[in-house]
Each structure stands twice: as C-alpha cells, then as structure tokens.
C-alpha positions as CSV (number, residue, x, y, z in Angstrom):
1,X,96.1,-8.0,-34.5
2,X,93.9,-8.8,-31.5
3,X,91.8,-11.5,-30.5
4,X,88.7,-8.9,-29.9
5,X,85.6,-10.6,-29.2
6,X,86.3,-13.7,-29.9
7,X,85.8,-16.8,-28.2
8,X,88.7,-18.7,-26.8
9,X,88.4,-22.3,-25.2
10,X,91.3,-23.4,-23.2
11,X,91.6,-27.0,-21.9
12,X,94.1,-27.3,-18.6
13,X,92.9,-23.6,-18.2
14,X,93.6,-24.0,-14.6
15,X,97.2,-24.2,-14.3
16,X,100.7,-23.8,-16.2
17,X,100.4,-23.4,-20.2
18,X,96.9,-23.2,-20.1
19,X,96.4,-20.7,-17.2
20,X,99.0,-18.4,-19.1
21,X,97.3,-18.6,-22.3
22,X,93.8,-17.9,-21.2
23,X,95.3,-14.8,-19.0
24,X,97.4,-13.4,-22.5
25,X,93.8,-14.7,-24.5
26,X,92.0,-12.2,-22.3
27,X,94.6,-9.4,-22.2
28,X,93.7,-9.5,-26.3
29,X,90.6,-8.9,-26.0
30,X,89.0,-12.6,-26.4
31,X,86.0,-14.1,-24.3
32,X,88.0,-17.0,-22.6
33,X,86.3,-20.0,-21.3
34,X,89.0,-22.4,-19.6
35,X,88.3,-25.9,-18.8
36,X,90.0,-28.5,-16.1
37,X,88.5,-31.6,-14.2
38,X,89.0,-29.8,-11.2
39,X,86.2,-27.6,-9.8
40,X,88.4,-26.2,-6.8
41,X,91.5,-25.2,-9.5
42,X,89.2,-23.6,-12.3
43,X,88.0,-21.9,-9.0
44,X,91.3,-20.6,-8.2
45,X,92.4,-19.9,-11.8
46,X,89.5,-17.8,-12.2
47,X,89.8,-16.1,-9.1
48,X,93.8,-15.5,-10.2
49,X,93.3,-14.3,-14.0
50,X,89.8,-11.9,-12.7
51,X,88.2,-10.4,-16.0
52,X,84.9,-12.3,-17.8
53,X,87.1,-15.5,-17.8
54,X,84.4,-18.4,-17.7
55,X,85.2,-21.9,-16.3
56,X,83.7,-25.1,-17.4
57,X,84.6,-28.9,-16.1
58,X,85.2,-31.1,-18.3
59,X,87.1,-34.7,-18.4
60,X,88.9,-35.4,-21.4
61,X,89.4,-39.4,-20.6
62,X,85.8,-39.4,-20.9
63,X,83.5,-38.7,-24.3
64,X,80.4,-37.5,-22.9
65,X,81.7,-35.2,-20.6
66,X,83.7,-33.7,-24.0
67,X,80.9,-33.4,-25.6
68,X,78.7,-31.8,-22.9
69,X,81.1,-29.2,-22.3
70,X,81.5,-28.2,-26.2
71,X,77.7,-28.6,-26.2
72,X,77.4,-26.0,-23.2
73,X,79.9,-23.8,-25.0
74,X,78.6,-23.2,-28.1
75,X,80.7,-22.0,-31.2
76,X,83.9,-20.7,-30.4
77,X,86.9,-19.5,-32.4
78,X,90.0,-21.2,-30.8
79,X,90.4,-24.4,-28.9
80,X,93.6,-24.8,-26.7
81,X,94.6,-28.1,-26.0
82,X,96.5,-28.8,-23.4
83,X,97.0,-32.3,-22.3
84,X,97.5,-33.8,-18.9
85,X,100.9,-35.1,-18.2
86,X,101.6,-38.3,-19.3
87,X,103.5,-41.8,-18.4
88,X,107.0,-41.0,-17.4
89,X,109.6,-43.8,-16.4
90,X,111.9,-46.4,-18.7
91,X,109.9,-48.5,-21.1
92,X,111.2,-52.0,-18.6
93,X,109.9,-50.3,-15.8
94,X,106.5,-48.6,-16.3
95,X,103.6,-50.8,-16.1
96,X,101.1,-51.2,-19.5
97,X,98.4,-50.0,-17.8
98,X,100.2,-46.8,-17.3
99,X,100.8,-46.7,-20.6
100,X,96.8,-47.1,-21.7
101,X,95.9,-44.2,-19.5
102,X,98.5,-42.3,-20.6
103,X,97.6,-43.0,-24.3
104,X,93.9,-42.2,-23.1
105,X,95.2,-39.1,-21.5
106,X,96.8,-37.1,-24.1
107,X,95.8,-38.7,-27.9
108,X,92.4,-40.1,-27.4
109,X,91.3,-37.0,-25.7
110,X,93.1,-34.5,-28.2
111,X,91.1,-36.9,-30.7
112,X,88.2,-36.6,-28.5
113,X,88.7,-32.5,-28.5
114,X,89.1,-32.3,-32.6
115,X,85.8,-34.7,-32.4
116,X,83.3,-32.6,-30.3
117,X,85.1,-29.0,-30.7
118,X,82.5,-26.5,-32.2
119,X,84.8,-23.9,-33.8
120,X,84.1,-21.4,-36.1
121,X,84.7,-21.8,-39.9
122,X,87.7,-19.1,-39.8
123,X,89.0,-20.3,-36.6
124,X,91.9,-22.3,-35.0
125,X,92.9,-25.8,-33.1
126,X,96.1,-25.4,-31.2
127,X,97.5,-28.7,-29.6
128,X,100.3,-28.9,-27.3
129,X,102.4,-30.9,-27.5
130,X,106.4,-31.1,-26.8
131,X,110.3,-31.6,-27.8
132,X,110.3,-34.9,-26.4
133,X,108.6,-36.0,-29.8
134,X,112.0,-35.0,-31.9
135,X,114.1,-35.1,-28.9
136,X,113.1,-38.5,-27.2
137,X,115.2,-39.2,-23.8
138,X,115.0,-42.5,-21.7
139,X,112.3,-42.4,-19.2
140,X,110.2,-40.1,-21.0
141,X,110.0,-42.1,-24.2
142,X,106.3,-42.8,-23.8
143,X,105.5,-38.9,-23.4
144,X,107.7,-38.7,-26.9
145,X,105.8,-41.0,-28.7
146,X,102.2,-39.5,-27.5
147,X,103.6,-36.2,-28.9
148,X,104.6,-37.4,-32.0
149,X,101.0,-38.9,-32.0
150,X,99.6,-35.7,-32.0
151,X,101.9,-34.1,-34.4
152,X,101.3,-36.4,-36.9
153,X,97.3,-35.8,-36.0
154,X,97.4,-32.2,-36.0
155,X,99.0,-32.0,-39.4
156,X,96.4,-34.3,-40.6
157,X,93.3,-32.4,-39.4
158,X,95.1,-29.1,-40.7
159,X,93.4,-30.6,-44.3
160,X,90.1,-32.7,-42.8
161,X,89.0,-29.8,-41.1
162,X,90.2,-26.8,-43.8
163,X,89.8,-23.8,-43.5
164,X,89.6,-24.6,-39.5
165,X,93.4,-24.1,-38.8
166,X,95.2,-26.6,-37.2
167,X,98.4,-26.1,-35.4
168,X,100.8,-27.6,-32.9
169,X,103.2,-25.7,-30.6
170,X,106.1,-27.7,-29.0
171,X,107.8,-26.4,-26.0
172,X,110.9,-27.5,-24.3
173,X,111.6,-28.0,-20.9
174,X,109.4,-25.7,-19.3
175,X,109.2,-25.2,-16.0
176,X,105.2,-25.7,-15.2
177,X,103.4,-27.4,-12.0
178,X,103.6,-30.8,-14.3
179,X,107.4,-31.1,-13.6
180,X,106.0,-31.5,-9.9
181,X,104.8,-34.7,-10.5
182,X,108.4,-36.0,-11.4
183,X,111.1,-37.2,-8.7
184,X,112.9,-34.0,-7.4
185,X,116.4,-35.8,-8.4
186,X,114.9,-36.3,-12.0
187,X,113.4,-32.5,-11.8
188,X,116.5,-30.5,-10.4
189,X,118.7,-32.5,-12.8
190,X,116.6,-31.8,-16.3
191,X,116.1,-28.2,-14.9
192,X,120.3,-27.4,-14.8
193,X,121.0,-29.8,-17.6
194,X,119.1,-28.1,-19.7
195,X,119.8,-24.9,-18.8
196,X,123.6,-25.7,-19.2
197,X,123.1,-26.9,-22.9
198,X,120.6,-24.4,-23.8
199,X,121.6,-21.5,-26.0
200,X,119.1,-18.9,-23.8
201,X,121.1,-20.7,-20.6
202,X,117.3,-21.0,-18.8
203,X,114.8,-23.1,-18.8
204,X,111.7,-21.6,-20.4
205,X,108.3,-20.2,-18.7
206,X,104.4,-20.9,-19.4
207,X,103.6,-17.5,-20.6
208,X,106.5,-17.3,-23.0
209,X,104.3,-20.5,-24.5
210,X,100.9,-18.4,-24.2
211,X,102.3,-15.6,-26.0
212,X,102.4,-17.8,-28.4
213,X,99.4,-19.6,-28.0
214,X,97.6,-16.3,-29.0
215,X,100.3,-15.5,-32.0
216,X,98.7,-18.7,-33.7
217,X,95.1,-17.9,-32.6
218,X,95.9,-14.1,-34.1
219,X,97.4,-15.5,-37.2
220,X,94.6,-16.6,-40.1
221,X,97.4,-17.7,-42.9
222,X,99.3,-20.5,-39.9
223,X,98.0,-24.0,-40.4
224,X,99.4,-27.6,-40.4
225,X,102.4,-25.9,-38.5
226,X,104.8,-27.7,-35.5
227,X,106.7,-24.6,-34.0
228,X,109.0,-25.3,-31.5
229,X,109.7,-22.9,-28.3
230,X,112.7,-25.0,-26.9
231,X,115.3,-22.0,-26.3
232,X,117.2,-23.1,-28.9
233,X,117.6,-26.9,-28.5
234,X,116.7,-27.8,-31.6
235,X,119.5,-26.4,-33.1
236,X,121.7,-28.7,-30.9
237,X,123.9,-32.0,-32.2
C-alpha cells in the first residue's frame, strides 16, 4: 500500500518522531503538511526533508491557533500527533504549575487536535504517546500518567469518531532531541540501562517510529489500537 496523494498532517513535524514521519509520509507518496510553534525549525525541517513538504505554525496550548491551522489546512487524511515533552522530575519535587502546563501540553492539546482536526471520512488519528504509561518509573510519573490519558482518549474517539480511525503508537526509550531536555546523568543512564535490559540491546530511533507512523496511516482495518515499539520491554518482568 502507499499513501499516494493523500494528505498527511504532522504536529512536531519539525524534529524527532515527527520529522521522521513526515520524511517516510512523503517517501509514500502523501502531501505532508508538518506543523511546530517554531518558525525557524519548520524552516530547517523543511529545508532537511526537501520535496512539496508544507509547513504551518501552529500552538497546541492554545485553541485558536488549533483551529486556524486546521482551518488553513483543509481536509486531510491523517493527523499525527506528536506532543511536546512533558513534566519530568519526582512527584515531591516538581512544582504544580509544572504539572498544569504539562497537562496542557500533551492532553488538552491532543483533545484540542481530535476537536478542530478536519480529516477525511476514511482517514486516520495517530497519537503518540509512550511506555511510560504501562511502564511508569520515578521521576517521569507525570509523563506516564499524561500517556495513559491519551490512551484511554484515543481508544475512546476510535468509536466517537467511527469510521475516522483512531490509533495510538507507544514507543520506548527513544533516542530523539526531547531526551536533551533531561539532565545528562538522567540521559546517559536511561540510554545504557535500557539498552542493557532490552532484548534488541539498543535503544530505538525516530524513523523506526515513522515507519510506523505510515503502517497505521496505510492500514484502513487498524483502529482503537495501542502498539508498542519498545524493543521488546514489554515482554520484560
């Protein structure tokens, strides 16, 4: 199967997950729009995936500037979503505030995505999501219960929004530019902990998750579906 001519919307186009998915998108043949708050990265992602790729800016803490870029957009076949990283430290230590925005960052704005998305009657929804949601580990519990949050929300809109499909693809530790906005001690030691545990001994990549990204876009019978790309860790004790 391809993706040929259709239209794929990818928000956090610009780097990581995103940026691989839009590149694989295009490779199938899709028109790929990809979306990010920052003019001077869609700027560079553009320049870096070449082709038709389109940009857009759009904020997903904020609903008008959702719905403008839907509204710009038009109809399109597949929405991407993925989130912003979200609030990271141990529950006695992160401030509540963190925790809003956080909250704001990831749910409300995938709520805010399924909301003002204009996607065709035999199209798709793909959230993002992560391990951390069956796999939750101190200092990332918030990120685990935002993922869970969207889960549980993607599963439900796989029915709302029938035939639209609705899916959810949870990666493990992968290593994107998000992991840059953790201490290096934290980083380095997920990186080789995981790798050690892991039955693929390596942490994954962001394409491996946009090849998959596209599998579910290709795939008309997949809906209300979590599939987990975690090299193996959910098999784990």
């Amino acid at each position: 199967m391809s993706l040929d001519g259709q239209k794929v919307f990818v928000i956090g186009g610009s780097s990581g997950i995103g940026l691989e998915t839009a590149r694989l998108a295009q490779d199938a043949g899709a028109q790929v729009t990809i979306a990010s708050r920052s003019e001077e990265k869609l700027a560079a992602a553009q320049a870096e995936i070449g082709g038709q790729v389109a940009t857009t800016r759009i904020d997903v803490l904020d609903d008008d500037s959702v719905k403008a870029a839907f509204a710009a957009t038009g109809t399109v076949d597949h929405v991407v979503f993925t989130p912003p990283g979200g609030t990271v430290g141990k529950i006695r230590e992160i401030d509540t505030d963190a925790v809003l925005q956080g909250l704001d960052a990831k749910i409300v704005a995938a709520v805010r995505t399924a909301k003002y998305a204009d996607i065709s009657e035999r199209g798709s929804l793909t959230f993002i999501t992560g391990q951390f949601a069956r796999r939750p580990l101190p200092g990332m519990l918030m990120g685990a219960a935002v993922n869970a949050a969207i889960d549980v929300l993607g599963r439900g809109l796989a029915v709302e929004y029938a035939p639209i499909r609705v899916n959810m693809i949870s990666p493990g530790v992968i290593d994107t530019p998000l992991h840059a906005r953790l201490p290096d001690e934290m980083r380095e030691g997920m990186f080789k902990n995981a790798a050690s545990r892991l039955p693929v001994g390596r942490v994954g990549t962001p394409d491996e998750i946009g090849m998959m990204a596209v599998q579910v876009m290709e795939n008309g019978f997949l809906t209300g579906a979590i599939i987990e790309i975690d090299g193996g860790a959910n098999v784990l004790v």
